[in-house]
Every structure is written in structure tokens, then in C-alpha cells.
C-alpha positions in Angstrom: 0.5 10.1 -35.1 3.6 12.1 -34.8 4.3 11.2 -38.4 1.1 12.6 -39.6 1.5 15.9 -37.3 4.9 17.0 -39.1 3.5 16.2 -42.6 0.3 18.6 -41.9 2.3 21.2 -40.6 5.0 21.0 -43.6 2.1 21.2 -46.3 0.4 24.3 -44.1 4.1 26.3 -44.4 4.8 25.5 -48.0 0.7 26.6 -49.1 1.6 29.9 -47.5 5.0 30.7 -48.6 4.1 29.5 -52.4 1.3 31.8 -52.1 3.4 34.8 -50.7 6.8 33.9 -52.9 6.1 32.0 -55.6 8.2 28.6 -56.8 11.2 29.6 -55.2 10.5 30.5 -52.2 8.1 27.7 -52.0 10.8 25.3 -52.5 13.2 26.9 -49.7 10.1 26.9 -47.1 9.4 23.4 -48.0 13.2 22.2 -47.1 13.2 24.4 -44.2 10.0 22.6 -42.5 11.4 19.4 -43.4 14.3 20.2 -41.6 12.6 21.7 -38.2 9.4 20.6 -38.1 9.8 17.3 -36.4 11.6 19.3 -33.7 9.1 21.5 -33.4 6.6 18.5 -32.9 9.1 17.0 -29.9 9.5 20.3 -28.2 6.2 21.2 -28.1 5.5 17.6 -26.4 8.4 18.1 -24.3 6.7 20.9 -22.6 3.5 20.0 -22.1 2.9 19.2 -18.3 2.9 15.8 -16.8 -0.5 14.9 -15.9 -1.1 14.4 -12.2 -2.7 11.3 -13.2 0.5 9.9 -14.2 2.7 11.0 -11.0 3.9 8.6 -8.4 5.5 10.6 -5.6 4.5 12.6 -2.4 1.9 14.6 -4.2 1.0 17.0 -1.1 3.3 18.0 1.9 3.0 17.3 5.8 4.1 14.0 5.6 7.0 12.5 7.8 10.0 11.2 6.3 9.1 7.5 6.7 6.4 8.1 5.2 7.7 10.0 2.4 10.3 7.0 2.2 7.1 4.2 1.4 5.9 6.3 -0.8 8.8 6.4 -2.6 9.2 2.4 -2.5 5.9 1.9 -3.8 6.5 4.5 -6.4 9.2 2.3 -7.6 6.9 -0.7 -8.2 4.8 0.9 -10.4 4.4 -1.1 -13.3 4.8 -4.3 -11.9 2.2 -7.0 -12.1 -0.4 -7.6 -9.4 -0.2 -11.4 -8.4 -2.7 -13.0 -5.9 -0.2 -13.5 -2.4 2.3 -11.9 -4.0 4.7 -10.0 -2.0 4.1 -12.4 1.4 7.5 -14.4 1.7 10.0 -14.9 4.1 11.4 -11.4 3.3 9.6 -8.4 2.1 9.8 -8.1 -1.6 7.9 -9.5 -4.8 7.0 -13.0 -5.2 5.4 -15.3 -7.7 1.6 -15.3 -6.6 -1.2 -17.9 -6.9 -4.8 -18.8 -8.2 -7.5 -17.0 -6.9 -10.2 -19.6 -7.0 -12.8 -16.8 -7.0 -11.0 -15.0 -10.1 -10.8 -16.3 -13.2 -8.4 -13.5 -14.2 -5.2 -15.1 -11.6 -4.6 -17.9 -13.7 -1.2 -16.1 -14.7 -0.5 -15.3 -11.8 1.7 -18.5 -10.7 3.8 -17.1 -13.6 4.2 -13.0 -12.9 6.3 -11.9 -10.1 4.7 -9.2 -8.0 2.8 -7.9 -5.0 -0.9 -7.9 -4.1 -2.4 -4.8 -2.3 -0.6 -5.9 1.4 2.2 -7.5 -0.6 3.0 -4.0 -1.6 2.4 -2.2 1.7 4.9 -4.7 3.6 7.3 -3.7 1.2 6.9 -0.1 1.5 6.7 0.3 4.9 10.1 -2.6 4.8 11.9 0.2 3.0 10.6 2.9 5.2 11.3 1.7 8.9 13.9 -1.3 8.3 13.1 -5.3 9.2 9.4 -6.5 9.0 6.7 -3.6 10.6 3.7 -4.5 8.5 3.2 -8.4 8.5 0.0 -10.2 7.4 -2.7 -9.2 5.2 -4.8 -6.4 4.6 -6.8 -6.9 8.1 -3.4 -7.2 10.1 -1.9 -4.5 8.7 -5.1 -2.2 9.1 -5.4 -3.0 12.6 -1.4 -2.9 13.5 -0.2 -1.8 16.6 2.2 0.1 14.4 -1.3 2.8 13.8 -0.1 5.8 15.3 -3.7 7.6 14.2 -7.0 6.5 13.0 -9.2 8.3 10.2 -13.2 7.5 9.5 -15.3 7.0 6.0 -16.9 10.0 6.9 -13.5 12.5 7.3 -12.5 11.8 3.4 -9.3 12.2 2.2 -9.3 15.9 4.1 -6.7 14.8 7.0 -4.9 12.3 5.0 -1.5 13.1 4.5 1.1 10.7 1.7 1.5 7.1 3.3 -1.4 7.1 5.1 -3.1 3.5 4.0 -6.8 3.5 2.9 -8.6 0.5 3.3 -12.4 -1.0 2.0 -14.0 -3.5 3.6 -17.1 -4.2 5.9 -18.2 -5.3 9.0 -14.8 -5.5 10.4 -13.2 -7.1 7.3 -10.6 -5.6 5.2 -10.2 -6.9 1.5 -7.8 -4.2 0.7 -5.4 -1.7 0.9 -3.7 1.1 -0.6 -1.0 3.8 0.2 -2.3 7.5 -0.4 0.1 10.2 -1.9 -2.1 13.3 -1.7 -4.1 15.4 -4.1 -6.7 12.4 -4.1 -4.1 10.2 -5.2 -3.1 6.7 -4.1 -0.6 3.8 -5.3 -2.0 0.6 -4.8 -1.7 -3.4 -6.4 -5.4 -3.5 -7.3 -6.5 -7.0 -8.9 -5.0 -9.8 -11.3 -4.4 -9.1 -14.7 -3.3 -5.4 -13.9 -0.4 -3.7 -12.7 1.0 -1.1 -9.9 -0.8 1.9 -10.4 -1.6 5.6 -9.6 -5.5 5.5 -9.2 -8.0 8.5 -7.6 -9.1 7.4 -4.5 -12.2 5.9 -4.2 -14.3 6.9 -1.4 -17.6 5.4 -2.3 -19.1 2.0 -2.0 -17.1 0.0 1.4 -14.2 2.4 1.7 -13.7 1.6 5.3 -11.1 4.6 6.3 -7.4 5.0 6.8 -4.5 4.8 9.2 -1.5 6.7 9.7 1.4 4.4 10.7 3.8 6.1 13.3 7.6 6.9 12.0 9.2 5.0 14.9 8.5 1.7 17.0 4.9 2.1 18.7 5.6 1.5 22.6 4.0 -1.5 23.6 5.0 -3.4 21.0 5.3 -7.0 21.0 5.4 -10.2 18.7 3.6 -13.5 18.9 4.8 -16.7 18.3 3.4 -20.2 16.8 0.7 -20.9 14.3 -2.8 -20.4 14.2 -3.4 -18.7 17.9 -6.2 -17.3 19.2 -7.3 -13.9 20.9 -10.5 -14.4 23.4 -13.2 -11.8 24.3 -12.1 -12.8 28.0 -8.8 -13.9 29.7 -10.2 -17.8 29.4 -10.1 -20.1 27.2 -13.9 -20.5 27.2 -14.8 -17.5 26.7 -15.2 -16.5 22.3 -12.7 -16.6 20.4 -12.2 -13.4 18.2 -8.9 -13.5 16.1 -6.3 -15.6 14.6 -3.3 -15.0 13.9 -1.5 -17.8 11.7 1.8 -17.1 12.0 4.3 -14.6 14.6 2.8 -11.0 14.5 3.5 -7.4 15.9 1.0 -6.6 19.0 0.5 -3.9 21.0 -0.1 -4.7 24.7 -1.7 -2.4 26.7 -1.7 -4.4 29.7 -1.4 -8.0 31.5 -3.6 -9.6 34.2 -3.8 -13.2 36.0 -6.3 -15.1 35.2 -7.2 -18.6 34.1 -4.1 -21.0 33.9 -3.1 -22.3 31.0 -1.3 -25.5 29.8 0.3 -25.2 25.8 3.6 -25.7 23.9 5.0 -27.4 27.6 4.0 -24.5 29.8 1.6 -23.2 31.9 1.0 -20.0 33.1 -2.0 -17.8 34.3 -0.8 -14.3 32.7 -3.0 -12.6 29.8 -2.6 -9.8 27.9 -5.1 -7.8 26.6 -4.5 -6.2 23.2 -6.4 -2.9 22.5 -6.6 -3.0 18.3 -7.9 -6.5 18.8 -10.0 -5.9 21.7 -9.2 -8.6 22.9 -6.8 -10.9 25.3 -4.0 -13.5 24.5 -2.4 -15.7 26.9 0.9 -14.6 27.6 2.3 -18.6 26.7 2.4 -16.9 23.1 3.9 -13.8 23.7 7.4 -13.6 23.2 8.8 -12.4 26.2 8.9 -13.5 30.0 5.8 -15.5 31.3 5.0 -11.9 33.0 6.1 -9.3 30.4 8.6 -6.9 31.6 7.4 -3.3 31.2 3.9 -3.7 30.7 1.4 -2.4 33.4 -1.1 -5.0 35.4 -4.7 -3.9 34.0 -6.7 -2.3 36.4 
């Protein structure tokens, strides 16, 4: 195209000046353009303005400097591939990701070394705040005790400031997750088959909200332990179950009570806790921690 560009331009000049000048001065004009009209073609697409479209960065200002730091991390993912569980080792950072069995477009994705949409998030917010503050998947990290402030569907992307994290699901599910830089811009690890990219928000269909995760340790905060453990709507065992976590994850407790004993992993104790983003209460067996948690108030 460039190519094509200079030509036109050169054939424009010399029609003039043979016109104006005659032979001569046709053939000076036409070594002239030859010489300075493909710089003429570069500079004028060296100052053309990148497209907002195109930017990865803190579009908009008001953000803290954590958050200004994942933004930054993400921003320097862009162009790498989405992979299905990508991004969910030991350690933050891209992994080799699996098959989808509901997408016939992850088949590759065994093979390409990436992130998918939480994948990338851990790894932003890794950068940002040091060790591990973002563990799990999409739900988890919607729903982290690390959420310093809380945004609806309804309130748009008009309080959002960079880093917040959008998310789209329903009825209490989240199926994914996306960092927002501002201007109606986010970064996110979308699908298989495609790659980190700057996309416009999308607002419509089940955009569920967004969170603003706070630049320093929440208070409260503590960590699970063991695999697949379950919250309860009450501080018994009978009572429903309503989460799992499979593996150790951040919590916030907001406070402990006694209630039923309980016997697991070779202990027993009576102590729950009841964890507000959950709504719910763990018993205190897998809480890292004493078997009454130091610092944490008795509920009411």
C-alpha cells in the first residue's frame, strides 16, 4: 500500500511540473519526488495519533498506584495467547492451558503458553501487591476479601477507575473477568483462539459489575487450608452447604462464634467463623490460625 502511495504522489508532482516547465524541469521534479517522497509517506504516518483502541495503559486518572501497577502488568501481556487454565500454577505467571470440552476452538491450547481471563488478573494483581492476593478463578477473585469497594450493572463504567475488575455472569456465577483501564477501555484474556487484548467494555447482556481491590492487605484477612472444604449457611455441619473452596484461599473473617463441635483432619473444635463475601460460616479446623483466631471479634 505504501508502495502504491509514493508512486501516485511522484506521477501527481511530475504531471504538474512538466506542465509548468517543460522536459527539464519535469525530469528534476521527477528525481526530486523519488528522492523525498517515501519520507514524506513515513512522516505523515509517523504523526498521525495512536488510536485509543490500540492503547494499553492507565487510560484515565484517580487510580492508586497498585492499581496503576496491574494495569501495567497486564499491559505487558498483551499479545499473548489465551489458553483455557492458563495462568493458574504454583506461581503466578503464564502456563500451558488445556481443552475446553465445551469449545472446540481450545484444542491448541495444550500447546500455547498463556493466561485465561483470572490467569491474567492473578498475575496482575501478583505484580501489583507482591506474593499471591488473587487466587482461584473468576468467582473467587470477584468475591475476594481483598474487595475494598463494590460497583452494580446499573452504575456503568461511571465510578470505575483503571484496575477496577469487571465481571459477567448470572445468578451468583462468574464466568469472567477483565481489568478496566478507563475511557471504556479494558484488558482482558477473552476466549481460545485469541489473544490479550484492549476491548471496549461491554456492558450489555450478563455484565454482572465490578470491584475495586484495596492497595494494601484488607484487615481480616485470612487463608484456608486443605482441599475441597465447605462454607455452611449455619455454624453446623447440617445445615446447606454454600461454597467450595478446592484448594487454600484468602478470607475475610468478620467474626467467630462456638457452636457445633467438630471432628476433621485429627481435631476437634467447636469455633466457626463466619465469612461476610461468602455469607457464610467455616469451621475454624480449616482456618489457618489458632483453634480461636487471635484478633477476630466473637459475633454478636
Amino acid at each position: 500500500m505504501a508502495m502504491r502511495t509514493s508512486a501516485a504522489v511522484a506521477v501527481a508532482v511530475l504531471t504538474l511540473v512538466a506542465t509548468a516547465g517543460g522536459a527539464h524541469g519535469a525530469t528534476a521534479a521527477t528525481a526530486a519526488t523519488a528522492a523525498t517522497a517515501p519520507k514524506t509517506v513515513q512522516a505523515m504516518q509517523a504523526v498521525q495519533p495512536v488510536r485509543a483502541a490500540d492503547a494499553c495503559g492507565v487510560l484515565t486518572p484517580g487510580a492508586s498506584a497498585t492499581a496503576e501497577k496491574a494495569v501495567e502488568a497486564a499491559c505487558g501481556q498483551i499479545g499473548v495467547w489465551y489458553t483455557w487454565g492458563g495462568g493458574h500454577g504454583q506461581e503466578p505467571g503464564p502456563t500451558y492451558g488445556q481443552v475446553d470440552p465445551s469449545d472446540p476452538d481450545s484444542a491448541h491450547d495444550p500447546e500455547r503458553l498463556g493466561f485465561d481471563c483470572s490467569g491474567l488478573v492473578r498475575y496482575a494483581y501478583a505484580r501489583a501487591l507482591g506474593g499471591d492476593p488473587l487466587p482461584g478463578n473468576a468467582y473467587h477473585q470477584f468475591r475476594s476479601p481483598r474487595v475494598d469497594r463494590r460497583f452494580t450493572a446499573d452504575q456503568g463504567t461511571g465510578p470505575l477507575l483503571p484496575g477496577d475488575l469487571l465481571a459477567w455472569g448470572s445468578g451468583g456465577s462468574v464466568h469472567h473477568i477483565a481489568i478496566y483501564l478507563g475511557a471504556g477501555k479494558m484488558v482482558e484474556a477473552r476466549e481460545s483462539g485469541t489473544r490479550i487484548t484492549v476491548s471496549d467494555v461491554r456492558l450489555g447482556g450478563d455484565y454482572a459489575g465490578a470491584v475495586r481491590i484495596a492497595p494494601a492487605t484488607a484487615p481480616g484477612t485470612h487463608s484456608t487450608w486443605g482441599t475441597d472444604v465447605w462454607t455452611h449457611e449455619e455454624p453446623s455441619t447440617g445445615s446447606p452447604r454454600v461454597h467450595r473452596f478446592p484448594g487454600p484461599t484468602g478470607v475475610r473473617i468478620q467474626c467467630q462464634k462456638h457452636a457445633e463441635p467438630v471432628t476433621a483432619e485429627g481435631y476437634t473444635n467447636d469455633a466457626w467463623s463466619y465469612l461476610p463475601e461468602y455469607g457464610s460460616w467455616i469451621t475454624n479446623i480449616y482456618v489457618k490460625g489458632a483453634a480461636w483466631l487471635d484478633g477476630v471479634p466473637t459475633c454478636p
